[in-house]
N, C-alpha and C positions, 0 to 999 in steps of 0.2 A: 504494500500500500504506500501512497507516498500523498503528503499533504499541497492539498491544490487551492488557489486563490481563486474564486470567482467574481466578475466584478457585476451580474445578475445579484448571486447569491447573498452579499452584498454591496450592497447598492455601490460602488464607486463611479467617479466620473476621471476622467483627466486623460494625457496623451499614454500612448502604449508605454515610452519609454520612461514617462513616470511611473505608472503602475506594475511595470518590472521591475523597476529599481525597487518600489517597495514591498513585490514578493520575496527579492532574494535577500533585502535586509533583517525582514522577520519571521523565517524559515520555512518557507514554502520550496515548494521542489516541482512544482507547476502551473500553472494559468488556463483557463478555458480560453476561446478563443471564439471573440463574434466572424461567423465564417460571413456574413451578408459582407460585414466593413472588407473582410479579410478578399472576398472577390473583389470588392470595390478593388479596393489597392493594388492583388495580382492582373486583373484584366488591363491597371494602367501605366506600372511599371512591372510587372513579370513575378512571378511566384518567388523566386528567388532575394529578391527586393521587399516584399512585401513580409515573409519569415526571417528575415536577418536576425531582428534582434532578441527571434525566442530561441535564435541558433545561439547566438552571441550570448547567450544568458544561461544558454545550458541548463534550461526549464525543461518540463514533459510539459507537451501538451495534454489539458487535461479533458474535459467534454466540450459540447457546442450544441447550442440548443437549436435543433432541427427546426430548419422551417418552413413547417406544413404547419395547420390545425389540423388535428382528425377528426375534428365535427365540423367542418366546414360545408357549405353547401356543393355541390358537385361542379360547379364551377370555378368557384374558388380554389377547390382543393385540385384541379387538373392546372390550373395555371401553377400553382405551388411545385405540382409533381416534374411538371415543364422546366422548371428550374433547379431541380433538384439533382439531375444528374451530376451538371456541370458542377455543383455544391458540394456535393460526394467525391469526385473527384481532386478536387483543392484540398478537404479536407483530408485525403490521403497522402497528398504533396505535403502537409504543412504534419504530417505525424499523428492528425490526429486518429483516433481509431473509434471514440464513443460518441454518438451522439441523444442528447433525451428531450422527451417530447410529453406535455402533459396531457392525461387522460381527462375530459368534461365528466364529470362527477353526476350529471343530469343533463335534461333537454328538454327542451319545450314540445316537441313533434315526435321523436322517434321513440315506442315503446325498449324496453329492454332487451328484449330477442331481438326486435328490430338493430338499434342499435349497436348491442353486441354481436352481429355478424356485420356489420357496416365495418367497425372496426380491425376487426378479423381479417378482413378482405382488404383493407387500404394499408393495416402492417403487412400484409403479404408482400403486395406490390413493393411498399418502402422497405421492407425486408431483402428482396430479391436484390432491388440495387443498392442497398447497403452490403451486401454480403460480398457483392463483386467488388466491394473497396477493400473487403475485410474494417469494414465498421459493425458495430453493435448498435441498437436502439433500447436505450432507456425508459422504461414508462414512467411517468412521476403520477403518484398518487396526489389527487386535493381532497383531504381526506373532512374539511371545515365545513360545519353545518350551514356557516354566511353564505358556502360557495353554491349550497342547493337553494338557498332561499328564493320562492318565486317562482321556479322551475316545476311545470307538471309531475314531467316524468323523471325518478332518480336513476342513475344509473352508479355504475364502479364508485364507490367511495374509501372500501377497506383494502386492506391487502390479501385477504382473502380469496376477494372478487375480481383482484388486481391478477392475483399466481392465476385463478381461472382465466383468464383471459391471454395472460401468458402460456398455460398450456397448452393451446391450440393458435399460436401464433407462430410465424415462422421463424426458423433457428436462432436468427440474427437477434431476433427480440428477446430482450428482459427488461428487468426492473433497479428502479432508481429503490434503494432501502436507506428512509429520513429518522432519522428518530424521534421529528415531532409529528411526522404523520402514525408513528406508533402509540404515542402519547392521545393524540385525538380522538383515534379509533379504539385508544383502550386495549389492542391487542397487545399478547407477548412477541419478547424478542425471539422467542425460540422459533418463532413464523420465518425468521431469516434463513434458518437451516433448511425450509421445503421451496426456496430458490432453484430451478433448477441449474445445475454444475455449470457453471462458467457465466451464469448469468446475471450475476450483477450488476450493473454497468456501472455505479455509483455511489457511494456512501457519504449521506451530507448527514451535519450532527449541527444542532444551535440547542437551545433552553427555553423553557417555559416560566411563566407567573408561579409562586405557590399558592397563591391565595382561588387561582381559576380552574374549575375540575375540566378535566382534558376535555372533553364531549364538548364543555363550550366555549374553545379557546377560539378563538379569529386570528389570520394571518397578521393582523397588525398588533400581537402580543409576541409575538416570534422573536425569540433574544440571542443573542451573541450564547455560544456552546458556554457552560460555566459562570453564568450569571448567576443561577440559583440552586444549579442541581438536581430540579427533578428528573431532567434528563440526563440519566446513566450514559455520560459517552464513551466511556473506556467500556463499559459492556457493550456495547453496541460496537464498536471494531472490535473484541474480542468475539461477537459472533458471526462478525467478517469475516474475519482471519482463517475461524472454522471450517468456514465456508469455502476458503481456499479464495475469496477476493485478493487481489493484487493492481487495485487499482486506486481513482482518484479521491480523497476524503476532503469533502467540502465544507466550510462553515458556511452557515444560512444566519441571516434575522432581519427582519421586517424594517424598511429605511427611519419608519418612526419610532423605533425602540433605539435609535444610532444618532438623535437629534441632537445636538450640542457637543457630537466631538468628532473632531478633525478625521479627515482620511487615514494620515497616519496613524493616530493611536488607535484608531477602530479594525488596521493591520496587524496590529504592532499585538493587541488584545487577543483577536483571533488566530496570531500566532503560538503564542506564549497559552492559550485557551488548548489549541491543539497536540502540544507539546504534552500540554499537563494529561491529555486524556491518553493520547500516545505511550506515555509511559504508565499510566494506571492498570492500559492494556498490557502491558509488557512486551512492547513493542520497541524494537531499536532504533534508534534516531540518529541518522547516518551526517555528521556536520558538512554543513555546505562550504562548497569551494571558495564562495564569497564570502568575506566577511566586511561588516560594516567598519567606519574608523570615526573620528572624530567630529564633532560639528561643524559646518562653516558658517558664519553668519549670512545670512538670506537664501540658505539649502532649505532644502524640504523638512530638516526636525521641527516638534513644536514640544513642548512644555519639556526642553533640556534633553531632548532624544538625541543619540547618533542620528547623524543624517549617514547614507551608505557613498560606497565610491560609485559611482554610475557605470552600471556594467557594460553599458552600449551607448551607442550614438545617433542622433537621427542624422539624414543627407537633410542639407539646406534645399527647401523648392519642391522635395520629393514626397511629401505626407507621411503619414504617420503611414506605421509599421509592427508588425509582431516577429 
């Protein structure tokens, strides 16, 4: 397993070669990778141009959120699929090999047979041409009662309903395993072990409230891993591990539980966050080649932090780069 920065997962903003420099300052070992910006860039200066500096950083690439909707209407989702080869493609140029895609939880129109073979049939499709990249498809569970509200008909919200859905999907496809969508749904972790074998694509870990019983927690209580503890994260990659996972561990939490502090220290946290579950797992923590050095005035530290040496460079004229 090795610890991955996502700037979805939380929320960051700024140029790539900021957001690298402050993966490798507080111990990340990969990055996700927006593949939309990422073709932007290779269709305008060349693949090779546009991955410099996740080369130059000596990061893994870690997932990229697929992009399709699978509950799109049929027109939608054929123009998405229209685009998706060339998508799949790059993302095999650039390393990467996962990509994850969330499950609609409910729908207005389609009953649940209905819509569970709808699904069935559109991961097939996006199966088949992920499988010729050698990429995997993540499902991500919304497992939050907010996310049905309104909606006639329910569909997938557990993981339960999630592994069903994955058993009859094709090879390529598995599942994203969150610790707060375990929290919400109230299931055990032991649910992690009936993955089947090599299908993980992903393990993202944040915290919850104490005070909120899971069932009615909302995406906008979602906390940095280690805020409170009710989310066991060192179990939760010890039943990774089990699992025989070997891939990206994500922190997750909601942009509104992050309100009041800097980019940096919200790295800096979920680094040191990750670290601490890492080793509760008894997981070894291999030091990175980079190390940070001293502050400079007007670098990126803020409240007396090392700033790091900048591991790469951008070209003047040339845009931003991974």
């Amino acid at each position: 397993m090795f610890r991955n920065l996502s700037t979805v997962g939380l929320p960051l903003s700024g140029r790539p070669s900021e957001l690298i420099e402050l993966a490798l300052s507080f111990g990340f070992d990969g990055m996700d990778i927006d593949i939309v910006d990422f073709q932007r860039q290779a269709d305008i200066f060349g693949v090779e141009h546009a991955r410099r500096l996740m080369v130059s950083a000596r990061l893994k690439s870690g997932v990229f959120q697929l992009p399709v909707t699978l509950a799109a209407d049929e027109g939608e989702f054929n123009a998405e699929m229209a685009e998706l080869p060339r998508r799949l493609e790059l993302a095999k140029a650039t390393e990467l090999s996962r990509a994850v895609v969330p499950v609609a939880p409910a729908s207005e129109e389609h009953s649940f047979k209905d819509f569970f073979e709808l699904h069935r049939t559109r991961l097939h499709a996006i199966g088949e041409m992920a499988a010729k990249e050698g990429i995997q498809i993540g499902l991500v569970l919304v497992p939050e009662t907010d996310a049905r509200a309104g909606k006639a008909l329910q569909f997938i919200h557990t993981y339960e309903g999630l592994l069903g859905l994955v058993a009859v999907s094709h090879p390529a496809v598995g599942v994203v395993v969150d610790g707060w969508a375990f929290v919400v749904t109230g299931e055990p972790l032991d649910m992690i072990a009936k993955v089947p074998a090599g299908r993980i694509v992903e393990v993202r870990i944040s915290d919850a409230p104490r005070e909120v019983p899971g069932g009615e927690l909302h995406h906008g209580q979602r906390l940095l891993p280690g805020e409170t503890g009710v989310i066991d994260c060192a179990a939760i990659l010890g039943h990774a591990r089990d699992a025989g996972f070997d891939g990206p561990v994500t922190p997750w939490a909601d942009r509104a539980t992050l309100a009041g502090r800097g980019r940096e220290k919200i790295v800096r946290l979920a680094g040191d966050r990750l670290d601490a579950a890492w080793r509760g797992a008894g997981l070894p923590i291999v030091p990175r080649w980079f190390t940070p050095v001293a502050r400079e005035p007007g670098r990126l530290g803020e409240e007396g932090m090392p700033a790091p040496v900048p591991a790469t460079g951008g070209v003047p004229g040339r845009g931003p780069a991974y």
